[in-house]
N, C-alpha and C positions, 0 to 999 in steps of 0.2 A: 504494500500500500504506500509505503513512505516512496517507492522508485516512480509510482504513477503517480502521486504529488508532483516530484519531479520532475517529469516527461512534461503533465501539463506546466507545471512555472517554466520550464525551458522551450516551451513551446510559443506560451502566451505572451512572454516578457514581451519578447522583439514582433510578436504582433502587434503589439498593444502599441510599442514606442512609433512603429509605421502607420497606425490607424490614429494615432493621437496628434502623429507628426511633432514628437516629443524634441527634436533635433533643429526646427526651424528657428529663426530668432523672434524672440518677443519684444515689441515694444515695451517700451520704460513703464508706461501705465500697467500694463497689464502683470508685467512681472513682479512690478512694488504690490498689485491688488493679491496678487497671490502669494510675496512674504510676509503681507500685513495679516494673510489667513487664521491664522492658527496663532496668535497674540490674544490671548484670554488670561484672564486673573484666577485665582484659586476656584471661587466662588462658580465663575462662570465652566469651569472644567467640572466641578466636581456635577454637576448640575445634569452636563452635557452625560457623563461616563454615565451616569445613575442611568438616564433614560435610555441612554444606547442598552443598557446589559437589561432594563427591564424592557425594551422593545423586542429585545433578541428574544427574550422567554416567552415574551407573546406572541409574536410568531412562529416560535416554535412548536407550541402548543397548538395555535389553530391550524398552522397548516400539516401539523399530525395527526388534527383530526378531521378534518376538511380535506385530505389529499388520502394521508398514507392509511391511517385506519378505517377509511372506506372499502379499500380493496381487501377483499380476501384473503387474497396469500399472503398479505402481510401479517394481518387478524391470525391468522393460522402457524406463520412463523413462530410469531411471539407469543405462543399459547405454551410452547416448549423451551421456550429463553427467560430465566430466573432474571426478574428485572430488579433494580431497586427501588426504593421506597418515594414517593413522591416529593420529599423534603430533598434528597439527596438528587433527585433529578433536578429539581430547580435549581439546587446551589452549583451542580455542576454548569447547567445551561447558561448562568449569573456570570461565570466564571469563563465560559465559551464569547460569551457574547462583550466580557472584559478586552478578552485575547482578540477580536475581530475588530474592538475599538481600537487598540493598541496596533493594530496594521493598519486598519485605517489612517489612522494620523499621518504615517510619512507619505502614505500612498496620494492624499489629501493635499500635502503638503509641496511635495514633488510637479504635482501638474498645473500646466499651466494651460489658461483658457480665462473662459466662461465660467459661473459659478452653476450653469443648469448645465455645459459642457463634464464638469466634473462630478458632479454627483451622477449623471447616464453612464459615466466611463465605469466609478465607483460600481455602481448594481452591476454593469456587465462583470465587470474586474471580480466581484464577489459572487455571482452566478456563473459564473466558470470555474475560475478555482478551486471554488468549495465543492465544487458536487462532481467534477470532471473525473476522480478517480472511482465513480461509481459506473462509469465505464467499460472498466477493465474489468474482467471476470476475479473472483475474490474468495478464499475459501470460508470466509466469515456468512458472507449473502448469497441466496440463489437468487438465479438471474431475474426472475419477475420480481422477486424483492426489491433488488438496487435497481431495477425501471421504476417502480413505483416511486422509490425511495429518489431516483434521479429527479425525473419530474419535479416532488415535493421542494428538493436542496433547491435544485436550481432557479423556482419560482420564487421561493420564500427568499434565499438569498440575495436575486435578483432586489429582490421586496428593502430587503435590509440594509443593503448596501447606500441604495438611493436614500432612503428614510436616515443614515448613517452617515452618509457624507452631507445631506443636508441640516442635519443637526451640526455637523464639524462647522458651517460653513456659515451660519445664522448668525448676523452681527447681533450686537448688543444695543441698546439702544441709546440713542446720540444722550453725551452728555448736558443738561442745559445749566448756563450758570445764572446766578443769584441775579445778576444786571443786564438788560440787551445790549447787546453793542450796538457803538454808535458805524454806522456808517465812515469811514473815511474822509477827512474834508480833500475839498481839491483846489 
């Protein structure tokens, strides 16, 4: 599993750098708009992380059960796989959805564009990645499970990434101070 991780990131990188046209020069505007990106204060990180790792668990749940436990063979899979306890599934998924923030960030941070340029690239970037080694045949999944289970990643991720990089990307709102300024004299 871990070499079909790899296949896809060595696959996708240099797709992604040619479809993003990562190599062109940017204009001065555009380049400051995307180092000023990711400039947040404690407050507004700690805010953003929260909602990213609880958006994750919410997706993950409905669309396990709006997708994956619809089907059958899945239903049927998991009738014979000792699962764990619903506490322990949350805090793992909390903790899944920490680690997609945390790639997030440079992935966020790295491109340059459009701010609705980057949160589209983001959902593709994460609906590929994430679900592309469900692919590859796998001695953990039979093959109608990981389709199932394909479909589910790569929508939901798809879901999450966008919803993900548009949280990264949400300014804060303008400072106003105590006095208006005055216009300029001329």
């Amino acid at each position: 599993m871990f070499v079909a991780h790899a296949i896809t990131w060595a696959a996708f990188a240099p797709a992604a750098v040619l479809l993003l046209d990562r190599f062109r020069e940017t204009d001065a505007m555009e380049s400051d708009a995307a180092d000023r990106r990711l400039q947040f204060g404690l407050w507004a990180w700690t805010w953003r992380l929260a909602a990213i790792a609880a958006i994750y668990v919410l997706i993950y749940v409905v669309f396990g059960a709006l997708v994956a436990w619809r089907a059958p063979e899945v239903r049927s899979f998991y009738e014979n796989v000792r699962m764990p306890g619903p506490g322990l599934i949350v805090l793992t998924q909390v903790g899944r959805g920490l680690l997609w923030a945390a790639i997030a960030v440079p992935v966020v941070a790295m491109m340059r564009g459009s701010r609705s340029q980057v949160i589209i690239a983001t959902g593709v970037l994460f609906g590929v990645v994430m679900s592309a080694a469900l692919l590859l045949p796998n001695p953990l999944l039979p093959r109608d499970v990981r389709m199932v289970h394909l479909v589910e990643t790569v929508s939901s991720d798809f879901l999450f990434g966008l919803i993900t990089a548009w949280i990264l990307t949400v300014r804060g709102r303008a400072k106003v101070s105590a006095r208006p300024r005055r216009p300029p004299a001329r």
